[in-house]
Residue, then its C-alpha position, 0 to 999 in steps of 0.5 A: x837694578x831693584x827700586x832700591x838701588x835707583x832711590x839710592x843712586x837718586x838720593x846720592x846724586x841729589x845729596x852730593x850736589x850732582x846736576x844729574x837728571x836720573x831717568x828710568x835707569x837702562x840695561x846692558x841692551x840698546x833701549x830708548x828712555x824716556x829723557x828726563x826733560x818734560x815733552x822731548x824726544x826718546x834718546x836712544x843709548x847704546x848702553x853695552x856700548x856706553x858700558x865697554x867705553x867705562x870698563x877699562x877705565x873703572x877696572x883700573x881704578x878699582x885695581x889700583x885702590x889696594x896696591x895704592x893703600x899699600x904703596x902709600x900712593x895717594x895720587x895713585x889712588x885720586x888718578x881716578x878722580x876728576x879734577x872737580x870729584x866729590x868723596x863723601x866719607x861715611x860720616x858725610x864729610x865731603x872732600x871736594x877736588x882730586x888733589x885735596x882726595x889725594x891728601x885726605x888719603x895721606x892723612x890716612x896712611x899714618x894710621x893703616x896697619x900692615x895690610x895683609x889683603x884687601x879689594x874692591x868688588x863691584x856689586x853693579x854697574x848701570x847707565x844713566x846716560x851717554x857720559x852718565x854711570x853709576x857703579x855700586x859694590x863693596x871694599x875691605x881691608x885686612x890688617x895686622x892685629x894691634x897685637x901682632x898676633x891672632x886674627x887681621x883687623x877687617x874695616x871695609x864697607x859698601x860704595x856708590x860711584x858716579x863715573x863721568x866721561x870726560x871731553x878726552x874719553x876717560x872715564x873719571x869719579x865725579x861723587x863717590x860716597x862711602x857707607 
């Protein structure tokens, strides 16, 4: 992770509200950081372990973003979301609450074109604790021209993601920020 992934995942966890205390952050090996609490003892994390836990869950989601988008299926697309999930639109609107995401992308739908392609690539992926992931990259949508002819409408931007593991083992979006 370069400095300024980590400043970024610090900054977004701080703007949006989180409770997070980001330490160093670790690799897809087993290391001891240092806590973030002054004069505590080294936790030792088993991040590819913390890393497989995540993946299912955070694949999932990301695979279900496009088909949602062209079902219309908001609730399809906020299952990713804890109850209590922040989406922080590019413009800094927050919209707080996995029921109130899933009608903020209903609103949407009326305005989406026919979508011709479109996805969700995942640029990282990094853990900040036992419960703690961060997970960055960048989505896009195709779609049909406001003509009907020449080449598709393309809309789409970068991401940062903060997955948390529920009490149930699932791994749920606790800030997802939008550039």
């Amino acid at each position: 992770m370069t400095d300024s992934h980590r400043l970024l995942c610090a900054l977004f966890v701080a703007l949006a509200g989180g409770s997070l205390a980001i330490a160093a952050p670790v690799r897809a090996q087993s290391v001891t950081p240092r806590a973030a609490i002054p004069d505590s003892a080294p936790v030792r994390l088993d991040t590819a372990a913390i890393l497989a836990s995540a993946r299912s869950d955070i694949g999932a989601a990301n695979a279900a973003w496009l088909p949602g988008l062209r079902k219309r299926d908001a609730a399809m697309i906020a299952a990713a979301y804890a109850d209590s999930g922040l989406f922080i639109s590019a413009d800094g609107t927050v919209t707080r609450g996995r029921a109130a995401i899933a009608r903020l992308y209903a609103s949407r739908f009326p305005h989406l074109r026919t979508i011709r392609d479109g996805g969700v690539k995942q640029d990282g992926l990094t853990v900040l604790g036992p419960t703690h992931i961060v997970e960055w990259g960048h989505a896009w949508l195709d779609q049909e021209p406001a003509s009907g002819t020449g080449p598709p409408l393309r809309t789409g931007g970068t991401y940062l993601t903060v997955w948390d593991r529920g009490s149930d083992g699932h791994w749920r979006i606790t800030r997802n920020l939008t550039f």
